[in-house]
Phi, psi and omega in degrees: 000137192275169193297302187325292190288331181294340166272316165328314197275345171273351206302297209291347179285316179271007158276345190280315167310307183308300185287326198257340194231306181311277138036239162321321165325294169298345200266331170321304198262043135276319185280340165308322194295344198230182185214149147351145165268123163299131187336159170233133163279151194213131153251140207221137161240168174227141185269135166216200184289349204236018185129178180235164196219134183231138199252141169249143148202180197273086172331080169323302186269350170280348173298291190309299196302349186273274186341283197309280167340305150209130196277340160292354168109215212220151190249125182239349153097234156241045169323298180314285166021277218237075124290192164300331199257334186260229162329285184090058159340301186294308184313317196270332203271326161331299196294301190299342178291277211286359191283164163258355168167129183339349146286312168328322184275310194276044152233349171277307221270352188243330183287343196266151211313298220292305184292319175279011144275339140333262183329274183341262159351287186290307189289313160328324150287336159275012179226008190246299198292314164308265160029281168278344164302317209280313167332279181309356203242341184266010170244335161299323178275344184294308193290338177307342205239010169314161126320142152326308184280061131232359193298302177329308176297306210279322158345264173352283184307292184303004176241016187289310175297322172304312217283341207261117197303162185285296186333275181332282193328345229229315179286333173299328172307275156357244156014274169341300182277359169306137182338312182265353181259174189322302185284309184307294179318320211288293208285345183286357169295286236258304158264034193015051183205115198288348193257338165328119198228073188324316186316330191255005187253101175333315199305286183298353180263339175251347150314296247248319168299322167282314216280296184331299202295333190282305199274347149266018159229009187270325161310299185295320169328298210277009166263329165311266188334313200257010132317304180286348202270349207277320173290022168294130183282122156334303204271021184245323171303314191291303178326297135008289178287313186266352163277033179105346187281165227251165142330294195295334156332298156358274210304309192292329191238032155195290177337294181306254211326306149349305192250034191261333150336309173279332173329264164355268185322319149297308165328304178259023166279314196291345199288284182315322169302298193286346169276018149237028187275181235227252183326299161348236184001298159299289177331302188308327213047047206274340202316343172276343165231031167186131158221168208229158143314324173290338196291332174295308179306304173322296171296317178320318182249031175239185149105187173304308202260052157309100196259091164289303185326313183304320200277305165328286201271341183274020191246335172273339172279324170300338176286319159263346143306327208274292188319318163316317200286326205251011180318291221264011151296328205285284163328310230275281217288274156341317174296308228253001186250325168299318182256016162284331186288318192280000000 
């Protein structure tokens, strides 16, 4: 394909990354870059019968007009960065001066937000992602080895958590795990202790968050996987069989491998979900013991007090995470496409 056409033919793919993605990146880590103008003040005094008194208050309109004059705000540079609320820069070097021993820091290192929403967020994508591949690849080979009349149902019944918006699933869950709901009532049974909570215990509140996350992500793995189980050569399997190998044999020296691409490929679609997870936490009313980067963003941009700037910068440390994470799938991915080219 000559270049004039192979550029005709991507410019509208590539205008849409631009306008839709390029873009909005960028205008984020402008906005990160600035902070709010602070309010301007006027002072008045007033006179009465008894003295006189001078009053502060916030002058609305040199305020508006400051705004208005630049609507980005006062340019703080990445000062928001290595704030209290982000990096905490000062903070961590304190902590590291004063600490008595390396639990000691990284427990001073959990109180400021950003790290201990870190600390959620990487456990959670490293103990949700695996899971669900594994999950997902033992329910795709169990239903591959189904009856026909029973394949139908049971798809269905295993794809109900995809289908199920996460915001609902999460609040059902909820309910459920509730005192008063099924799973709560079950277990306070179960362990004879009517005060038992999932809700009140951190420990039992990020259990309760992954095992969601495993049973909402476990459909796609396992619709990727039994896609894939469907290209398996027949006659390698057979092959297989008559030299003697096991089922688990099969699976281990022909299935995986077969299906290790998709493998990748799922790792990195759950990678990017579970480092932004999200819905969970809400759905849960988890925010006092578990937080997320998205969940910092979130908050940033509700309430009386909107912090562009904060939601701005936690959203480019999430962004640059996300890249950390998928570097070396990625890398991974490029090595094995090069020595296939070769």
């Amino acid at each position: 394909m000559k270049h004039r056409t192979f550029f005709w033919f991507i410019l509208p793919s590539l205008a849409a990354m631009i306008a839709f993605i390029a873009l909005p990146l960028v205008s984020v880590v402008i906005q990160s870059m600035h902070v709010e103008h602070e309010q301007i003040m006027s002072v008045t005094e007033n006179c009465g019968p008894f003295g006189c008194k001078e009053e502060v208050s916030v002058d609305a309109e040199a305020t508006a007009a400051l705004r208005a004059e630049s609507p980005l705000g006062r340019f703080n540079g990445l000062g928001t960065y290595f704030d209290r609320g982000h990096l905490a820069s000062q903070e961590v070097a304190t902590a590291w001066q004063e600490r008595t021993s390396l639990g000691d820091f990284f427990s001073r290192l959990y109180n400021l937000p950003l790290y201990k929403a870190i600390a959620f967020t990487l456990t959670y994508t490293f103990i949700v992602t695996p899971l669900v591949i594994m999950l997902g690849l033992a329910i795709a080979l169990g239903v591959n080895r189904l009856a026909p009349a029973l394949k139908g149902p049971t798809i269905f019944v295993s794809l109900l958590p995809m289908i199920v918006t996460p915001l609902i699933g999460s609040l059902i869950l909820f309910w459920m795990i509730d005192a008063q709901g099924i799973i709560g009532k079950s277990l306070q049974w179960i362990f004879d202790d009517p005060e038992l909570s999932l809700k009140a215990s951190p420990t039992l509140t990020w259990i309760t968050l992954m095992v969601y996350g495993v049973w909402h992500g476990a459909p796609f793995a396992f619709v990727v996987f039994y896609a894939g189980l469907q290209t398996v050569s027949s006659e390698t399997l057979e092959a297989a069989r008559i030299d003697g190998a096991t089922r688990w044999q099969q699976v281990r020296y022909v299935v995986i491998p077969h299906l290790m691409p998709l493998a990748v490929f799922v790792s990195l679609i759950q990678l990017m979900d579970n480092f932004r997870v999200f819905e969970p936490i809400i759905g849960f009313s988890a925010q006092a013991n578990a937080s997320s980067l998205s969940s910092i963003i979130f908050t940033d941009l509700r309430g009386d007090v909107i912090r562009f700037n904060s939601a701005a910068a936690t959203s480019v440390i999430t962004i640059i995470g996300v890249a950390i994470l998928l570097s070396p799938v990625l890398i991974r991915t490029w090595r094995d496409f090069k020595g296939k080219a070769v």
